[in-house]
N, C-alpha and C positions, 0 to 999 in steps of 0.2 A: 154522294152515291144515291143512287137511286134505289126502292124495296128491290126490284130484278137484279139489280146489280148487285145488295148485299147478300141476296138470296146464294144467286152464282160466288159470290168471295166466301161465302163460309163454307160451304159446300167442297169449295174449293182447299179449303183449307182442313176440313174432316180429312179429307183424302191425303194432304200432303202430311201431315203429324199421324194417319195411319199407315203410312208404306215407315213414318222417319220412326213408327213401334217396331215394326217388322224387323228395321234393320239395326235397332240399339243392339249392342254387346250385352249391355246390363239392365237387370230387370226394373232400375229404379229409372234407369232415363227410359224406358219401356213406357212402363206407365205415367211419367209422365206426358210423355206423347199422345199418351191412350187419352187421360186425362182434356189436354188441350183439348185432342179430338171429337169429345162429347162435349165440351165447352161452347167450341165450334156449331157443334148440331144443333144443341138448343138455343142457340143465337138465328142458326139457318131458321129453325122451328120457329122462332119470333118473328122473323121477318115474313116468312110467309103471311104468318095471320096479319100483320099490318100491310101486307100487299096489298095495290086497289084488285079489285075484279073486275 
């Protein structure tokens, strides 16, 4: 995978473990959705900076 391309997969993936928060029944698979989904961003956040320009 290419930096754009991890960039767009995590980003991608914030978004999918934040709808699978919305839609847990229970608070504990809630957060760990939520969890993944910050996981996720600062991983998006890394790739950025090693993006080329």
């Amino acid at each position: 995978m290419t930096s754009g391309n991890d960039v767009a997969y995590f980003r991608r993936r914030v978004a999918q473990e934040q709808q699978r928060a919305l839609a847990a029944c229970e608070v504990a698979i809630r957060r760990l959705h939520l969890d993944l989904a910050a996981r996720y961003a600062a991983r998006a956040e890394e790739a950025e900076r090693h993006a080329p320009a």
